[in-house]
DRENDO-1510 file (C-alpha; in Angstrom, 1 decimal, always signed):
<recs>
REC; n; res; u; v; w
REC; 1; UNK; +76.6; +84.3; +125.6 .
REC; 2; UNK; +73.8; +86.0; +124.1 .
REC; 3; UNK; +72.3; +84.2; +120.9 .
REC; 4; UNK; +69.9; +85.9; +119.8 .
REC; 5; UNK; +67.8; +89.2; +120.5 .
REC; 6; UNK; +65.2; +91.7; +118.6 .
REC; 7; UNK; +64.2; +94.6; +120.5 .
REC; 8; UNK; +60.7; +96.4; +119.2 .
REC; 9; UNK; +58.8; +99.2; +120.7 .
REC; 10; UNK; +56.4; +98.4; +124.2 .
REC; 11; UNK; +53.7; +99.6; +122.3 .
REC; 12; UNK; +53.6; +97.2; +119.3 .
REC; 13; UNK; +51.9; +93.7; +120.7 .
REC; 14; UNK; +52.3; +92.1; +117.3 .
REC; 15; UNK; +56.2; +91.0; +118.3 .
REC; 16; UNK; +57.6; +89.5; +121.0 .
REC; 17; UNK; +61.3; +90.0; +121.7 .
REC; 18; UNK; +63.5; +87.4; +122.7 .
REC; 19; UNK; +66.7; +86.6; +124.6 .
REC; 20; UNK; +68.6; +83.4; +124.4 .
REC; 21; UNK; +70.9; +82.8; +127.2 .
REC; 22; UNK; +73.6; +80.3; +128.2 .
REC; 23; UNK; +75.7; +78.0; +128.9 .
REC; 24; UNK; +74.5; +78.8; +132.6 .
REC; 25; UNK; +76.7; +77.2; +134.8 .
REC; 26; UNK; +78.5; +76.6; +137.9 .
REC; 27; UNK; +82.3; +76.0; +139.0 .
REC; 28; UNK; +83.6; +75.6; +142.5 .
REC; 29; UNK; +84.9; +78.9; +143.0 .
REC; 30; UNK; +81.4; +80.3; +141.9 .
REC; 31; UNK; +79.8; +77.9; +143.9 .
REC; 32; UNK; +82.3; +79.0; +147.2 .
REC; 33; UNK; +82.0; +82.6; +146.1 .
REC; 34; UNK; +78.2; +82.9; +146.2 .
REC; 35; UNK; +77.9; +81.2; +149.9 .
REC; 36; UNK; +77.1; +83.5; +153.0 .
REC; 37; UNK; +78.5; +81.9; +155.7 .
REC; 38; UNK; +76.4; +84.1; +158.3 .
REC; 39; UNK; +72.8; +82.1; +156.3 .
REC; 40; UNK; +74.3; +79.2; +155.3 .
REC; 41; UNK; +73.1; +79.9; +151.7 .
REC; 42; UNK; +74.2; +80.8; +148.4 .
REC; 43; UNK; +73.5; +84.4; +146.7 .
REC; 44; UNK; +74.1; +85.0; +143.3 .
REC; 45; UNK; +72.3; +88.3; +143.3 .
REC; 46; UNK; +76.0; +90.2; +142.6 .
REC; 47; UNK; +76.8; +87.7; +139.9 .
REC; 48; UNK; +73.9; +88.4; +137.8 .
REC; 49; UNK; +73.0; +92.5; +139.1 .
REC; 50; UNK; +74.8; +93.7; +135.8 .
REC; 51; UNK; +72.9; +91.7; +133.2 .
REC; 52; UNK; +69.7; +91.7; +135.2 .
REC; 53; UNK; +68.7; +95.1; +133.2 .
REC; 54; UNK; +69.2; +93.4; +129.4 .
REC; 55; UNK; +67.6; +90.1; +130.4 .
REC; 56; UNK; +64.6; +92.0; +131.4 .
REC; 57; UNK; +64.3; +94.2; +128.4 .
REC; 58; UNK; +63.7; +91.4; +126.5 .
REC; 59; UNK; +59.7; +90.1; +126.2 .
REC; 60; UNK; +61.0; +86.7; +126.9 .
REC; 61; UNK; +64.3; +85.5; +128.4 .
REC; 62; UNK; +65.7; +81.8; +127.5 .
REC; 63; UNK; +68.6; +80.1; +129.2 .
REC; 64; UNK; +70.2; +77.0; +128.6 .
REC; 65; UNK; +70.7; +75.8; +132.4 .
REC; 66; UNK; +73.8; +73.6; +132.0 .
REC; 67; UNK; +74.0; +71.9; +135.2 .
REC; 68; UNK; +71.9; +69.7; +137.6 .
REC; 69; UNK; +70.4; +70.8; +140.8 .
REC; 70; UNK; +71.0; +67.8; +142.0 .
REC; 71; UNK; +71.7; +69.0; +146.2 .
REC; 72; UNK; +74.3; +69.1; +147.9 .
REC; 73; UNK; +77.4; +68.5; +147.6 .
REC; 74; UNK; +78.0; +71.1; +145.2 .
REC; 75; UNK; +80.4; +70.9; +142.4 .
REC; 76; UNK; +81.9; +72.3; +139.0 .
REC; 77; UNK; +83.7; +70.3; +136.4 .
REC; 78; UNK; +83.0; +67.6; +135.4 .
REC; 79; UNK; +79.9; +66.8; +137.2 .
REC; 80; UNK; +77.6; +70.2; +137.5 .
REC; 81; UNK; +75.4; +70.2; +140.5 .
REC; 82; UNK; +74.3; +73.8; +141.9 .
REC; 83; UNK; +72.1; +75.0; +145.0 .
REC; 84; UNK; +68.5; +76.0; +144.4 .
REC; 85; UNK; +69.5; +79.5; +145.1 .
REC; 86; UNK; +70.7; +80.3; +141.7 .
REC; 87; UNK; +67.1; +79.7; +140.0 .
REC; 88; UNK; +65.9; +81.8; +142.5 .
REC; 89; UNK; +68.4; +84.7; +141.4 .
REC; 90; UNK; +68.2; +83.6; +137.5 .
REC; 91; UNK; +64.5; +84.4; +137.8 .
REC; 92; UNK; +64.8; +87.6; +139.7 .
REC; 93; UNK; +67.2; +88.1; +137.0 .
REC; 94; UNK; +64.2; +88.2; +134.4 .
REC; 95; UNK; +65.1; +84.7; +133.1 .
REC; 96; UNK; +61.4; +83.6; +131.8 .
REC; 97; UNK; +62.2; +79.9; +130.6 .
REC; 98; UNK; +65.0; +77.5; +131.0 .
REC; 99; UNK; +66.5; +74.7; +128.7 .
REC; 100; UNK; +67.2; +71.5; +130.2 .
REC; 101; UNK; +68.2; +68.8; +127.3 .
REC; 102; UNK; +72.0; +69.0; +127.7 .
REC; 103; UNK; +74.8; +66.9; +128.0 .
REC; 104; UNK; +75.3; +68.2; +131.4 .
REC; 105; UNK; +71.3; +66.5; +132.7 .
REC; 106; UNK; +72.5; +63.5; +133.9 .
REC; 107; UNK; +75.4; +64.8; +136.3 .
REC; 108; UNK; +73.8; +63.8; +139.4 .
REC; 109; UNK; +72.4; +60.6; +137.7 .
REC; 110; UNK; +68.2; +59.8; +137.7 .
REC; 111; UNK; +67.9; +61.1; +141.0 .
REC; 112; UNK; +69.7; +64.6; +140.0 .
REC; 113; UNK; +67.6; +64.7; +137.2 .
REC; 114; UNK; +64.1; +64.0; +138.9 .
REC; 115; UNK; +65.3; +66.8; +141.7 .
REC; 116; UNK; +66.4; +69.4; +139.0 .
REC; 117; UNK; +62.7; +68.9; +137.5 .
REC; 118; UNK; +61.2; +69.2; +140.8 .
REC; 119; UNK; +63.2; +72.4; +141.8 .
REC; 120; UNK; +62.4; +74.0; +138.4 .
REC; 121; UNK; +58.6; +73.1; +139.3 .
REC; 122; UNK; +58.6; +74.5; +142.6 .
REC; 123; UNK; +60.0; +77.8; +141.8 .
REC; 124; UNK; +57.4; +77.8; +138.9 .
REC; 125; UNK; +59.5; +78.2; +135.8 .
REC; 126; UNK; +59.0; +77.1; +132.2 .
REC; 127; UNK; +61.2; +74.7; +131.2 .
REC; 128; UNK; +62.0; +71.4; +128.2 .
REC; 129; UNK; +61.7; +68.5; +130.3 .
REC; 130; UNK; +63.7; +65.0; +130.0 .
REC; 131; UNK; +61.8; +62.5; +128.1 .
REC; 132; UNK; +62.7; +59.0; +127.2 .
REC; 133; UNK; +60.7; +58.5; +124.8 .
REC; 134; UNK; +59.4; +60.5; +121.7 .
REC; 135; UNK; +55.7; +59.8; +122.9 .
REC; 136; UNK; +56.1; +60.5; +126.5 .
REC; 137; UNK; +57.2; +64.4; +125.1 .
REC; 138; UNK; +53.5; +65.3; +124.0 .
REC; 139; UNK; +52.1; +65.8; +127.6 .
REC; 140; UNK; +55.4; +68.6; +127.8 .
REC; 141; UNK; +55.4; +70.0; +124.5 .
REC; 142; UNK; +54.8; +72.9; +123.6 .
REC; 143; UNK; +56.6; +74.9; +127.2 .
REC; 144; UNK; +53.9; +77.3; +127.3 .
REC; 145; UNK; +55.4; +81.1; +129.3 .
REC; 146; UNK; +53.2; +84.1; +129.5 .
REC; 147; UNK; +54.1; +87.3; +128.9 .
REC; 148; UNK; +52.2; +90.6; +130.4 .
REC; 149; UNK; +52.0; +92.5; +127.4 .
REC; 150; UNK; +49.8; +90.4; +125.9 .
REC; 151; UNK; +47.4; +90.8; +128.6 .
REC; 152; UNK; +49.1; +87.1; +130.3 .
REC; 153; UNK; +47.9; +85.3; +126.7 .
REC; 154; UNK; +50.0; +82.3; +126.3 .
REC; 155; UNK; +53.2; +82.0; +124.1 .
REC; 156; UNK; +53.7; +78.8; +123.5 .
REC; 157; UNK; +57.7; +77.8; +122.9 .
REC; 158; UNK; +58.3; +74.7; +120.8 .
REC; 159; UNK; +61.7; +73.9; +121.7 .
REC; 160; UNK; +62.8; +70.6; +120.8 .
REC; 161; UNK; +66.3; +68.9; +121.6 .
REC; 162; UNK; +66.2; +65.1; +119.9 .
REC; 163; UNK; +68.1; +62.8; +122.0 .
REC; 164; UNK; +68.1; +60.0; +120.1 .
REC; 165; UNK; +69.2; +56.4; +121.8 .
REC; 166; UNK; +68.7; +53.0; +119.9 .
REC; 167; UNK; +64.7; +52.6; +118.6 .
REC; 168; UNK; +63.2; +54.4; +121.0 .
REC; 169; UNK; +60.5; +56.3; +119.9 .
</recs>
């Protein structure tokens, strides 16, 4: 579902075009679909070839990654756990940040939580991390993305989800 995009020309580097992407997720038949039984991994390259041309005309592309990657075993509905593979293709794709505040985080639990973090870091993309509490979100916030146009300055995102649980603050 696209929620929101503004195209302007290449030329003008006063605006920056975005693309807001989601719910990104993944069911079992996806999850048995995408896996190559000769490399024992998952490619999502066919799933996301016809889009890959409108998520990169966009400056910036946002997606709201519904899911955990949490390892295997893989599954869909009702608790979303994906392999590695598809950030690799959501970011060939021309996906620039992700979202991760969801109702879907916590699928896997704390541990499927830390590793979706992890994997996020080690591929390298921007993303809204999982805070406890309000304080602890300062060190995150703003998610900062860069985009070549203008010249790799930063564009700081300030994308807030308030999860608010008893007093915490």
């Amino acid at each position: 579902m696209v929620l929101f995009t503004n195209t302007v020309s290449a030329q003008d580097t006063t605006k920056l075009s975005l693309l807001f992407i989601g719910d990104i997720m993944q069911h079992d038949t996806q999850i048995a679909a995408a896996f190559d039984p000769i490399t024992k991994k998952h490619n999502y390259a066919e799933c996301f070839q016809h889009v890959k041309p409108v998520f990169e005309s966009a400056d910036m592309t946002i997606g709201n990654l519904e899911l955990a990657l949490g390892g295997p075993p893989y599954h869909g509905y009702p608790n979303f756990s994906a392999p590695d593979e598809l950030v690799e293709t959501l970011i060939w794709s021309g996906v620039d940040v992700l979202v991760t505040a969801n109702n879907h985080c916590l699928d896997r639990g704390k541990k499927g939580l830390q590793r979706t973090v992890a994997v996020l870091d080690t591929f390298g993309i921007p993303h809204t991390r999982y805070v406890r509490r309000l304080r602890a979100s300062r060190q995150y916030l703003p998610v900062v993305a860069r985009e070549e146009r203008f010249q790799n300055k930063p564009v700081e995102l300030h994308l807030w989800h308030e999860w608010h649980r008893g007093n915490e603050t």
